[in-house]
N, C-alpha and C positions, 0 to 999 in steps of 0.2 A: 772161592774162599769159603770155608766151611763155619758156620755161625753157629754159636752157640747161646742158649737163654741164659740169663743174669736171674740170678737170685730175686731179683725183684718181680721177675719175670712170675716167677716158678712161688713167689709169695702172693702174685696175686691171685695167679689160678688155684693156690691153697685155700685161700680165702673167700671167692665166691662159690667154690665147691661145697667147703662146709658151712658157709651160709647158704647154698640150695639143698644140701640134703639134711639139714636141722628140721625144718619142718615136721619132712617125712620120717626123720628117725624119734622124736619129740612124741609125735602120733602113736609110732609105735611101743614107746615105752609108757606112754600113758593109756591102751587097750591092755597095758597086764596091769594095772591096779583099779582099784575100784574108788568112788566117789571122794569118801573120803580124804584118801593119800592123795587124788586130785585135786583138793580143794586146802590143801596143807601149804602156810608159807612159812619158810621158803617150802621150796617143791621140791618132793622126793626124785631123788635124781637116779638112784637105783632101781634096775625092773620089780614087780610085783609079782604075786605067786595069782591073781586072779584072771589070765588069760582064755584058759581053757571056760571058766564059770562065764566071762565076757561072752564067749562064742557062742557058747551052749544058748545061751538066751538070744543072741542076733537072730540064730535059727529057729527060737524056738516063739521071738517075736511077730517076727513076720517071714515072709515064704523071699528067703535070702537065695535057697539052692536052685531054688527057679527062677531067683533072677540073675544070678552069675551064669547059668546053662544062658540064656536067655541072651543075656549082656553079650556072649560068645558068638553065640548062633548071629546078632544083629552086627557086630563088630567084622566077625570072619568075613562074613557076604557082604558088606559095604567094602572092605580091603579090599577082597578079590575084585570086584566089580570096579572100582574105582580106578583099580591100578590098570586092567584090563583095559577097559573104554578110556582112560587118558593116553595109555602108551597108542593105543589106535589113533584118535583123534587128533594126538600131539604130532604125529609122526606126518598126516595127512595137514594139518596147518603149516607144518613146517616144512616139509619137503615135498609134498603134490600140490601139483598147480594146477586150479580150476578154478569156477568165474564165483564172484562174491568170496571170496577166501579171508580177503582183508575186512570186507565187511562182518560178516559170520563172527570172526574173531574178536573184533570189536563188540560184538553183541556180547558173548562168551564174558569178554573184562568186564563186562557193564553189568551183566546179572551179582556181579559181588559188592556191587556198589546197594545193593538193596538191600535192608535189611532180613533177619530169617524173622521176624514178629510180624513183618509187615506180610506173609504169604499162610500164617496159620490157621485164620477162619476159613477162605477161600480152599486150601489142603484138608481140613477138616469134614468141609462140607462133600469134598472129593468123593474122601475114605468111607465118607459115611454112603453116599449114592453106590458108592463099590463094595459097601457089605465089611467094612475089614478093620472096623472101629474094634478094638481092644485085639486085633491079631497084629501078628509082630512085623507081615508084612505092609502094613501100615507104616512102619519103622524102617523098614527095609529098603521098597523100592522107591523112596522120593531120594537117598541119600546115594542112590547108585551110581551116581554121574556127578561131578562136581566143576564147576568153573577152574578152581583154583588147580585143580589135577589137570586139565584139559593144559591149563598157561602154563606149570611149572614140566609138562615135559613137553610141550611146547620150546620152549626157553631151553631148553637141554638138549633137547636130541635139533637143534637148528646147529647145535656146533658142533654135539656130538658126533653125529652122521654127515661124512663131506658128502657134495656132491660126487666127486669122483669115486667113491664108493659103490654109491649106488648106479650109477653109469656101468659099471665092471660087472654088478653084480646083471643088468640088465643083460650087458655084452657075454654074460657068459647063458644067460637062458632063463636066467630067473623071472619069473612073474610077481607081481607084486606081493601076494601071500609068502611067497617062498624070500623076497627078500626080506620084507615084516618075519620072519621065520626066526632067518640064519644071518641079518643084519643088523636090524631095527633090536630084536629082541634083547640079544645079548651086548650091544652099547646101552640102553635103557638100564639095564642089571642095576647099578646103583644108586640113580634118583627113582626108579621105581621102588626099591628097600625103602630111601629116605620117607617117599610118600604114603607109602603104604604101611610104615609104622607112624608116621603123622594123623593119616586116614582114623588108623586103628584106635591111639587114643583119643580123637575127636568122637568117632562115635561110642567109645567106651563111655566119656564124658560127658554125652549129650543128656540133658535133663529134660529141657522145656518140651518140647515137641512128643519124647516119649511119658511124661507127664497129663497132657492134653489128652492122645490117643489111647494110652493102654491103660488097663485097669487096676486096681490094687491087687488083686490074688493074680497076676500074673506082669510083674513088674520088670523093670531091667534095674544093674544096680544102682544106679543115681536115685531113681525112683522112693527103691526099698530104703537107701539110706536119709530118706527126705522123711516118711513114715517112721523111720526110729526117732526122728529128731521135735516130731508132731507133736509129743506128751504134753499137756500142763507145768510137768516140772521135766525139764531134760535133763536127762541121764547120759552125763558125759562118758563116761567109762563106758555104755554101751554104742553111745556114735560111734567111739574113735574105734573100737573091736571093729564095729562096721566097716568105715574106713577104710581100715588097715587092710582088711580080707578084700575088699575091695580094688584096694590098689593091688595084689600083689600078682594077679595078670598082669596088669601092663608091666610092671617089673619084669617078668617070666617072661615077655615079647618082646622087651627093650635087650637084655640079657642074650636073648636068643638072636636077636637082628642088629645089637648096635655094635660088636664086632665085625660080623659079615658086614655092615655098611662102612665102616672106616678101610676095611682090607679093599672092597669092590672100590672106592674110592681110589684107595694108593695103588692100588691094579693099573685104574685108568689114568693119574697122574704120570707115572712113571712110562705108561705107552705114550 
């Protein structure tokens, strides 16, 4: 029998939708006016003509374009690498058997239970014995492996992938690269999209740690938007510019990936 949503249904998801994109559309129409009309009650509800003036100055405050190249550079290679060394790791958790496997795993769940504050002096004092205090791979390779990547396709590819699968593919000459190839990889297809746009905005997002290590003339953007916010007297019309430019990767990667993730999804549903 074929079910259909109720209105109330379809009122609520109206509802938390545009109470989750209020924020970010509010943002954006407060980076095209200037202090002012922001500080006007009630609040101008119509865009401003002072966007372009907003920007000009983000760029011209602090070194913005180098930290969006930046932001990219540390984002893309934390995705790749995340997704990569999970779908491996998950696949080997979940489907090869060898001695400590349960143990192993249990360590795995157990490093998230620790907080990230509680590993910065000791990581610091690393970076610095390695020379790579203010480089970006300081940023880079602590975040290339993640617990929570290792369990979540863990957890996915344990039902994803039958055993009888992989039996067939052995019986027909496969070796284990070759099934990890032409097995593993393409059932992975759509919790790897999910995590690897999870990945992506976590370390888009990441402040503290690139805060610590890298320097001000070569920042990432959380960094850069925390220095626009530094002034004596803050200048809101110039955060939210910040902001706004800010966000509008990860828009641009959600946009690009969260179609392909609902289709790879109903792909795998409907098999």
């Amino acid at each position: 029998m074929r079910r259909t949503a109720s209105w109330t249904t379809y009122g609520a998801l109206l509802a938390v939708g545009l109470g989750s994109a209020f924020p970010l559309c509010w943002s954006f129409l407060l980076a095209t006016q200037d202090n002012e009309d922001i500080g006007r009650t009630p609040p101008t509800l119509v865009p401003g003509g002072q966007l372009w003036s907003n920007v000009h100055r983000v760029f011209g405050q602090v070194e913005f374009a180098k930290a969006i190249v930046n932001s990219l550079v540390v984002s893309g290679s934390v995705t790749v690498s995340v997704v990569v060394s999970s779908t491996l790791a998950g696949f080997a958790f979940a489907k090869l058997r060898f001695r400590g496997r349960r143990t192993l795993m249990l360590v795995v769940v157990a490093t998230m239970l620790i907080p990230t504050q509680l590993g910065i002096v000791p990581l610091y004092i690393l970076m610095s014995e390695l020379g790579w205090t203010g480089r970006l791979q300081a940023v880079i390779v602590p975040m290339m492996v993640t617990a929570f990547g290792v369990f979540f396709m863990r957890q996915y590819l344990s039902r994803a992938v039958s055993d009888e699968l992989l039996e067939a593919a052995r019986i027909d000459g496969c070796s284990t690269t070759a099934t990890v190839r032409h097995v593993v990889v393409p059932a992975a297809r759509p919790a790897a999209a999910v995590l690897g746009l999870f990945t992506f905005v976590q370390a888009w997002n990441d402040f503290l740690w690139p805060l610590v290590v890298l320097t001000p003339e070569d920042p990432t953007v959380p960094v850069a938007l925390s220095s626009l916010a530094s002034g004596y007297v803050e200048d809101y019309s110039l955060v939210l510019a910040g902001t706004a430019l800010g966000t509008l990767p990860t828009l641009v990667v959600f946009a690009l990936l969260g179609r392909q993730i609902v289709g790879e999804f109903m792909r795998g549903v409907l098999k």
